[in-house]
C-alpha positions in Angstrom: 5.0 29.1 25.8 2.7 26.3 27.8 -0.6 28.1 26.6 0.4 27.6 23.3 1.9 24.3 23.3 -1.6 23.5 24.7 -3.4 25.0 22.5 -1.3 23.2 19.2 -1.8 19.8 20.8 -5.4 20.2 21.4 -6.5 22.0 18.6 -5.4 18.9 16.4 -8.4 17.2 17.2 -10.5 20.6 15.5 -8.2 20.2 12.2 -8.7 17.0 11.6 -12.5 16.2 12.6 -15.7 18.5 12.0 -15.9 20.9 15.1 -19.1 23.3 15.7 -19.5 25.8 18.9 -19.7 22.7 20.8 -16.3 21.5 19.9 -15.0 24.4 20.4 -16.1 25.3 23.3 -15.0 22.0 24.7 -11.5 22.1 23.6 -11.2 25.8 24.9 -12.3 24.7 28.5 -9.7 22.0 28.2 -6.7 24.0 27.0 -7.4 26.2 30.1 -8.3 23.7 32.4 -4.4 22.3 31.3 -3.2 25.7 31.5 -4.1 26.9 34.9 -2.5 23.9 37.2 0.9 24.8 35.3 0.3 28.6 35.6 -0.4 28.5 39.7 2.8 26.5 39.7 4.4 29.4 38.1 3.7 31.6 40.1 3.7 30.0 43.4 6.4 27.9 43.1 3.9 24.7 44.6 2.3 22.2 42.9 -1.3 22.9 42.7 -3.4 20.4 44.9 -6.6 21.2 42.4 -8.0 19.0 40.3 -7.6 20.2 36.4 -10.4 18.1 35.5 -13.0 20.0 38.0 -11.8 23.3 36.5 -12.2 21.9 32.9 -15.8 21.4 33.9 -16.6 24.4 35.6 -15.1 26.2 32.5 -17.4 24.5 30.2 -20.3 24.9 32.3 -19.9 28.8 32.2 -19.1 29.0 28.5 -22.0 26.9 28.1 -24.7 29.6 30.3 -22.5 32.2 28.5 -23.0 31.0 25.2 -26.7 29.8 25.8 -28.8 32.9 24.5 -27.2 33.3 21.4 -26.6 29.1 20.7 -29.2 27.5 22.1 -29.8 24.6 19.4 -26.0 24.1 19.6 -25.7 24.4 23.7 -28.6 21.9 23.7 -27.3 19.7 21.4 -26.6 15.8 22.1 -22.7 16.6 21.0 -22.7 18.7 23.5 -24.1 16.9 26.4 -21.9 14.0 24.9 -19.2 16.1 25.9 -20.3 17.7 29.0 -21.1 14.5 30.8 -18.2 12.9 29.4 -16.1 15.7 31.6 -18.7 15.4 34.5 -17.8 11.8 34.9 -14.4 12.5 34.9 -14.8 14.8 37.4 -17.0 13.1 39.7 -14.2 12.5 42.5 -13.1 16.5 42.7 -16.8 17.1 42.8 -17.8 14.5 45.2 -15.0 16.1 47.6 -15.7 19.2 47.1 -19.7 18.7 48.3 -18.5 16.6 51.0 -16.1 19.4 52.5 -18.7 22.4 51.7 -20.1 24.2 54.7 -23.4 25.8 54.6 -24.0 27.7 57.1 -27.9 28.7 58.2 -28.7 32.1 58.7 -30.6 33.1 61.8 
C-alpha cells in the first residue's frame, strides 16, 4: 500500500508538467528511494539508519548507465543533469560519510 501511495503522490508532478525519459526516470528513482527506508522497517522491525536520499541517487545513477545506450541524447541532456546534480547535492552529507568511513585495503 506504501509503494503505491508513493507512486500517486509523485507521479502528480508527471500529470501535470511535460515529462520525457529523464523525468521519468527521476521520479522512479525517487518513489523507490521513499520506498525502501519504509520497506527495511518492515521487515526488520528498526528504523533504517540509511540515508533515502543516497539511495535515490545511486538509483538514478544506474538507470541512468542502464538507460545510456539506447537514450543517449536524453541521458545527456541538461534536464537531466538538472536533475541529477540537484539529487547529488542533496546527498552530499550521506556521500561525504560514506567516503570518509570506506576502507581500501592494498593488495600485496
Amino acid at each position: 500500500l506504501y509503494i503505491g501511495l508513493q507512486m500517486s503522490r509523485t507521479i502528480g508532478y508527471a500529470i501535470f508538467f511535460y515529462t520525457n525519459l529523464a523525468g521519468i526516470l527521476l521520479l522512479t528513482a525517487l518513489i523507490v528511494g521513499r520506498w525502501l527506508p519504509y520497506f527495511s522497517y518492515r521487515q526488520s522491525g528498526q528504523a533504517w539508519s540509511g540515508s533515502h536520499r543516497l539511495v535515490t541517487f545511486v538509483i538514478v545513477s544506474i538507470l541512468a548507465v542502464v538507460t545510456l545506450p539506447a537514450h543517449a541524447p536524453t541521458i545527456l541532456s541538461l534536464q537531466f543533469a538538472a536533475g541529477l546534480l540537484y539529487l547529488g547535492a542533496r546527498a552530499h552529507k550521506p556521500i561525504r560519510q560514506l567516503v570518509k568511513e570506506a576502507r581500501f585495503y592494498r593488495t600485496a
